[in-house]
N, C-alpha and C positions, 0 to 999 in steps of 0.2 A: 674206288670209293672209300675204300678202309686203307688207304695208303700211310696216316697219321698212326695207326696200330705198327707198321712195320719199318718204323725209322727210330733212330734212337733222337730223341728231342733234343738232347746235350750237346750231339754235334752236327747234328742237324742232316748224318751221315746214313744210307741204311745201313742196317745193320745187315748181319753173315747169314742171317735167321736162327730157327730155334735151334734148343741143343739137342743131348739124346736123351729119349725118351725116359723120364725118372715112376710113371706112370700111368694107368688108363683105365677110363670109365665110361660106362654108355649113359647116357643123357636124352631124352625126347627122342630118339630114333640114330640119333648122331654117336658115335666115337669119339673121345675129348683126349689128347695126348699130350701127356704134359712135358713139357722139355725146356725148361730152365736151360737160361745161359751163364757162365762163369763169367763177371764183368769185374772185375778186380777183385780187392776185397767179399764182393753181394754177388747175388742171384736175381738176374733177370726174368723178371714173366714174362712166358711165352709157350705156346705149344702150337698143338697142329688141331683140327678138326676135321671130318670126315662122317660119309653115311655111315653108321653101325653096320647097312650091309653090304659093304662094299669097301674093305679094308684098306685095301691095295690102291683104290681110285682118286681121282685125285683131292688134295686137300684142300683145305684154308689155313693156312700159318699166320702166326700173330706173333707178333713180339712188340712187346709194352714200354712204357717207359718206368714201372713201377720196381724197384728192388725191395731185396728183405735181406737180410742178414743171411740166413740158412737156405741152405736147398731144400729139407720139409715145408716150411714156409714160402717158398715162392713154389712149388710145387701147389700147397693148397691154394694159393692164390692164383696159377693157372686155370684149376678149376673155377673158381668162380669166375672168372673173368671167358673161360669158354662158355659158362654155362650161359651168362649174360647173352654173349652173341647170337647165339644161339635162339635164348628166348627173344632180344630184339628184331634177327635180321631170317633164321628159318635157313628153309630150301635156298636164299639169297644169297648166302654166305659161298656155297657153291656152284651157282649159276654164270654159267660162259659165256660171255657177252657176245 
């Protein structure tokens, strides 16, 4: 369903998924992990999300098509961009078809 979040739109290729973890925060009951990726010069947004209780279980990874200049900055843009999903899709973002 969220297939558009995990492909780079540029070459229309998936991408490798997110990177390593630069930080993390709990949000509505969820775990938000932010993990920017090095794309040339910029930083790609992208992280992972997960129950807040259930660390280890499995996720929902995102990787965007949006850059920033720095890795603070595409870090804080992780966040929003989890926190978005989150408020949009819920429990759904993790549900096994």
């Amino acid at each position: 369903m969220f297939g558009f979040l995990r492909r780079d739109r540029k070459a229309g290729q998936p991408t490798s998924g997110p990177g390593e973890e630069t930080a993390r925060e709990t949000y509505e009951g969820f775990l938000l992990l932010a993990r920017p990726v090095r794309d040339g010069g910029q930083w790609r947004v992208a992280g992972t999300i997960r129950r807040a209780d259930d660390e280890e279980g499995a996720g929902f990874d995102f990787v965007r098509a949006d850059t920033m200049a720095d890795r603070d900055e595409a870090t804080r843009m992780c966040f929003l961009k989890a926190r978005q999903l989150v408020d949009e899709q819920g429990d759904r973002l993790l549900a096994h078809d």
